[in-house]
C-alpha positions as YAML, in Angstrom:
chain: A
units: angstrom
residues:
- id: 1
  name: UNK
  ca: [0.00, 0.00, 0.00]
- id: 2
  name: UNK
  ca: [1.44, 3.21, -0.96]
- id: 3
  name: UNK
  ca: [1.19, 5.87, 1.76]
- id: 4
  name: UNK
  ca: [-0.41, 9.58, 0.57]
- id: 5
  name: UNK
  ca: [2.12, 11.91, -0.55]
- id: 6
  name: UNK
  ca: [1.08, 14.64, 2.11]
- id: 7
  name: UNK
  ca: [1.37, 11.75, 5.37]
- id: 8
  name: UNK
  ca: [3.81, 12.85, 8.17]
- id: 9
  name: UNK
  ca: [5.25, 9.69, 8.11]
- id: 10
  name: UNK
  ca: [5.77, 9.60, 3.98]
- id: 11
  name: UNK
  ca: [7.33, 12.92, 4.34]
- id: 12
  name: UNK
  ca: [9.74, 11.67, 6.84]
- id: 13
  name: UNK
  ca: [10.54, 8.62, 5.30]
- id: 14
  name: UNK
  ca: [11.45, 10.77, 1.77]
- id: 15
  name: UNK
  ca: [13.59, 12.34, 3.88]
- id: 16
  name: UNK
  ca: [15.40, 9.34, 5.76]
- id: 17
  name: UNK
  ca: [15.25, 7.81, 2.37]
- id: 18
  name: UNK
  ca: [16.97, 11.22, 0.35]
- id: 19
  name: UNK
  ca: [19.49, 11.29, 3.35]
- id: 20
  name: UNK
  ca: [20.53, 7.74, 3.11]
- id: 21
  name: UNK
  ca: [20.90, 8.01, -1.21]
- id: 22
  name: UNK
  ca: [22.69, 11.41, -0.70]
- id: 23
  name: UNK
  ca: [25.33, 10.43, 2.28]
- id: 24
  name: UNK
  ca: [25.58, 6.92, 0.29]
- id: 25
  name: UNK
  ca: [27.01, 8.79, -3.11]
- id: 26
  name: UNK
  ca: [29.24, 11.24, -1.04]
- id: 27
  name: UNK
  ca: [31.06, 8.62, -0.07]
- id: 28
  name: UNK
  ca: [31.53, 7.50, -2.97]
- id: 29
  name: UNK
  ca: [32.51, 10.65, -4.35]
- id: 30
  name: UNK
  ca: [34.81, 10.93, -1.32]
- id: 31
  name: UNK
  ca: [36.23, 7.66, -2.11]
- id: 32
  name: UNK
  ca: [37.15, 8.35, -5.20]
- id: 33
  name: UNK
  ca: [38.34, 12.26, -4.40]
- id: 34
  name: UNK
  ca: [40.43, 10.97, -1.43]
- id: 35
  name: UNK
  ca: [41.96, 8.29, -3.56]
- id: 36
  name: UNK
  ca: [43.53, 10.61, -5.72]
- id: 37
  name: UNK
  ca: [44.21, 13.16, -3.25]
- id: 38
  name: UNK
  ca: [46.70, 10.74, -1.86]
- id: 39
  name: UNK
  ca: [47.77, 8.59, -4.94]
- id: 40
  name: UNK
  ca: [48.38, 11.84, -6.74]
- id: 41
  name: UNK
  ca: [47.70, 15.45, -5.46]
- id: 42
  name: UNK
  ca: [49.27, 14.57, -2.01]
- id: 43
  name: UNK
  ca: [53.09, 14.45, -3.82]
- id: 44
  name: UNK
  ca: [52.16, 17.47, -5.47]
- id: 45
  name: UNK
  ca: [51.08, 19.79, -3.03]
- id: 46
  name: UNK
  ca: [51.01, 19.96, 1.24]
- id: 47
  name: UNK
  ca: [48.50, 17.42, 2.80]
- id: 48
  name: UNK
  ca: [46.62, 20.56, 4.22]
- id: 49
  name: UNK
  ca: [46.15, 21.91, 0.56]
- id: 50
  name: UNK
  ca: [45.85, 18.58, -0.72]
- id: 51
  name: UNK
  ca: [42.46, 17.85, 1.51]
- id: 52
  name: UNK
  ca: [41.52, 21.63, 0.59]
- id: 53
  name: UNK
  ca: [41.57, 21.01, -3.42]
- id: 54
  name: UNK
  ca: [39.57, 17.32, -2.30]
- id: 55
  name: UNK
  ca: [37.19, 19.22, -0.27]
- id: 56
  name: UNK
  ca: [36.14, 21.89, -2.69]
- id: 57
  name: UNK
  ca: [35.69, 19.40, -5.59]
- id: 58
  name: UNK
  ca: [33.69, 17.23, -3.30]
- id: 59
  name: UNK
  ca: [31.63, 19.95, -2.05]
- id: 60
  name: UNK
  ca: [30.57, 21.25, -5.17]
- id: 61
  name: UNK
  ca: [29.41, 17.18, -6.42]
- id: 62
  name: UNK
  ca: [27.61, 17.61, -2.74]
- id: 63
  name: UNK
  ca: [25.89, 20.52, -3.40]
- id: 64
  name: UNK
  ca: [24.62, 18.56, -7.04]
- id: 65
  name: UNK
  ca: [23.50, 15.58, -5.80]
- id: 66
  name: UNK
  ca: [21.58, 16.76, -3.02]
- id: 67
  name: UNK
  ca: [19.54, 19.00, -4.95]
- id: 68
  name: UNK
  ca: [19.48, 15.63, -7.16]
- id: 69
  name: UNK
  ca: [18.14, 13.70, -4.07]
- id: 70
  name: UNK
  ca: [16.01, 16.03, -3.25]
- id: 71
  name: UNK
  ca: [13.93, 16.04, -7.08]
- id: 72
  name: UNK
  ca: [14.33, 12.74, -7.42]
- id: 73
  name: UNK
  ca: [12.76, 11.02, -4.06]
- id: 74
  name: UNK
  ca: [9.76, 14.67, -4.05]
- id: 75
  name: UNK
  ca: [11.88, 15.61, -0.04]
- id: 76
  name: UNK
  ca: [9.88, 18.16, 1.54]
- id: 77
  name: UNK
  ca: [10.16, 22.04, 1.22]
- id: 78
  name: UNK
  ca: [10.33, 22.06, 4.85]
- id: 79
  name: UNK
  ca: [13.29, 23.06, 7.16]
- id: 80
  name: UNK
  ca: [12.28, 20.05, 9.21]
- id: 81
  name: UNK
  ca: [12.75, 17.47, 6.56]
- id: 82
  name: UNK
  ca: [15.79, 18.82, 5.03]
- id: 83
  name: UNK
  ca: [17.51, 18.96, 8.32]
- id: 84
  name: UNK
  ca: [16.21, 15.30, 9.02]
- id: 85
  name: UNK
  ca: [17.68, 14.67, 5.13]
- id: 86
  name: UNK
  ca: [20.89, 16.39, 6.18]
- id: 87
  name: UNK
  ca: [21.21, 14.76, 9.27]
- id: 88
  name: UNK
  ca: [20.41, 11.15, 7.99]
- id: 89
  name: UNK
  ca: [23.57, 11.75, 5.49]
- id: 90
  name: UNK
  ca: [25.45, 12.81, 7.91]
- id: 91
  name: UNK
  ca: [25.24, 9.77, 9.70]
- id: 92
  name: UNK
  ca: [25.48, 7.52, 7.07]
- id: 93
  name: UNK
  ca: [28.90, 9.21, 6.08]
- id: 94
  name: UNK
  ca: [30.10, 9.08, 9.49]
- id: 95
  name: UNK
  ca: [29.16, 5.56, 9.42]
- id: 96
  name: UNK
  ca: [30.98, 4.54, 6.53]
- id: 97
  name: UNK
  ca: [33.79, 6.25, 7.12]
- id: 98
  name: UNK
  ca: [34.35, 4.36, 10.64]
- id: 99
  name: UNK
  ca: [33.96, 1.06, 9.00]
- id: 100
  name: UNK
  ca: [36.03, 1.53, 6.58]
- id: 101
  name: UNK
  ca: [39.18, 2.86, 8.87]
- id: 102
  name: UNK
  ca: [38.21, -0.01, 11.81]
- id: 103
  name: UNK
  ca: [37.20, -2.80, 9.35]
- id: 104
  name: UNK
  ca: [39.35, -2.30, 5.93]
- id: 105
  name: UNK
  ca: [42.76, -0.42, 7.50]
- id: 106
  name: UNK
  ca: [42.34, -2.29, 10.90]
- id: 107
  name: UNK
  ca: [42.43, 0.55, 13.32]
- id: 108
  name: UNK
  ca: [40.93, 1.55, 16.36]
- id: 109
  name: UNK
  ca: [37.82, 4.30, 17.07]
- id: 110
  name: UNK
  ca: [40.69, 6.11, 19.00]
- id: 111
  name: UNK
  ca: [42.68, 6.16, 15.68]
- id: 112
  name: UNK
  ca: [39.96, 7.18, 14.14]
- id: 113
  name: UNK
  ca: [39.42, 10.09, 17.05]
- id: 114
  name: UNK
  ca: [42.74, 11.16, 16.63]
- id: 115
  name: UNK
  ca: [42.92, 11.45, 12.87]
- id: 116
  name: UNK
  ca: [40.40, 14.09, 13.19]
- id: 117
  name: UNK
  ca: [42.31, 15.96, 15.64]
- id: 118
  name: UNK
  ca: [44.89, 16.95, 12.45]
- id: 119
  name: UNK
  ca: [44.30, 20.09, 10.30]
- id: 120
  name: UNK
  ca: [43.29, 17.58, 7.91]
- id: 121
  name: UNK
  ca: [40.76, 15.94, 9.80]
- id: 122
  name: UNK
  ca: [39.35, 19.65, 11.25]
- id: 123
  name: UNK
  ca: [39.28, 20.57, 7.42]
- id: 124
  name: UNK
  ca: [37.21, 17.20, 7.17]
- id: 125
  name: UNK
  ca: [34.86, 17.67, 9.83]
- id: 126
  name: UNK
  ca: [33.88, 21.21, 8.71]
- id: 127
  name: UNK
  ca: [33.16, 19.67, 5.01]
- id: 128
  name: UNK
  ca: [30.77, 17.70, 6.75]
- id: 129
  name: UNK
  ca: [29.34, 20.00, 8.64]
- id: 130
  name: UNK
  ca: [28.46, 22.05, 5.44]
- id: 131
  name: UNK
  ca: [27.83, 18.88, 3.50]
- id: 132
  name: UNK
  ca: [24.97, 17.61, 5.93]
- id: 133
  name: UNK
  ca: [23.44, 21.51, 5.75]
- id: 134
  name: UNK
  ca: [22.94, 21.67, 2.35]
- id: 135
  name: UNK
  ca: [19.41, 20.08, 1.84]
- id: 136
  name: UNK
  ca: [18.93, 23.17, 4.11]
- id: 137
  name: UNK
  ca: [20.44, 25.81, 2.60]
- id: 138
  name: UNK
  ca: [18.65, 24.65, -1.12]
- id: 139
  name: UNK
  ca: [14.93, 25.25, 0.52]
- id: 140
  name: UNK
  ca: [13.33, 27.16, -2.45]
- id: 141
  name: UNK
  ca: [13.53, 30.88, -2.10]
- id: 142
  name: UNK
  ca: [16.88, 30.42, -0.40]
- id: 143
  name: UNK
  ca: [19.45, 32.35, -2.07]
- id: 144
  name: UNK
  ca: [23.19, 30.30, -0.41]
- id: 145
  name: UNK
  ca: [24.99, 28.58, -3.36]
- id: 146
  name: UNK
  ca: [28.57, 27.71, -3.53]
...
């Protein structure tokens, strides 16, 4: 049975749904970014500017696929469902990113804690910030772009 487009709960679940596809394809971006960050821009250029050049690039396919997200699975016009969009990404990053430094690179949540202690990992978490804010900041008659 398909739930009516205007239910609280089939607004929410858009939203869970949009956050999930959205935080899903950063990483994947992120995967890909950070891979040649350190494979190739990292020999070129300091680790700090390195993980600036990855950020910006990453932000900017952010910014595109969660205005994709949002057209594609109908998300709310509401700050409430873009935040819950946002947030849902935000954890699904976070997620991912854990498993993938405790479970592929075998290290510890402290390893993980400390990585973000580095100007690359404070450059990191901000990227994140502003990547799980951006269903947000594209509400219609919003004017914040990148």
């Amino acid at each position: 049975m398909q739930l009516p487009q205007s239910s609280a709960l089939c607004a929410a679940a858009r939203a869970l749904i949009g956050g999930g596809l959205y935080g899903a394809v950063a990483f994947g971006a992120g995967i890909g970014l950070g891979a040649a960050r350190s494979l190739w821009l990292a020999a070129r250029v300091s680790a700090a500017a390195a993980t600036l050049i990855e950020s910006t690039l990453l932000l900017l396919a952010c910014w595109w696929t969660s205005r994709a997200a949002v057209r594609l699975l109908g998300v709310a016009s509401t700050l409430r469902a873009r935040a819950t969009m946002g947030g849902a990404a935000l954890g699904v990053l976070l997620f991912a990113e854990y498993a993938v430094a405790v479970w592929v690179f075998g290290g510890s949540f402290g390893s993980f804690s400390a990585a973000l202690l580095s100007l690359s990992g404070l450059i990191g978490l901000l990227v994140q910030v502003l990547f799980a804010s951006f269903p947000a900041l594209q509400l219609e008659g919003r004017t914040a772009a990148p």
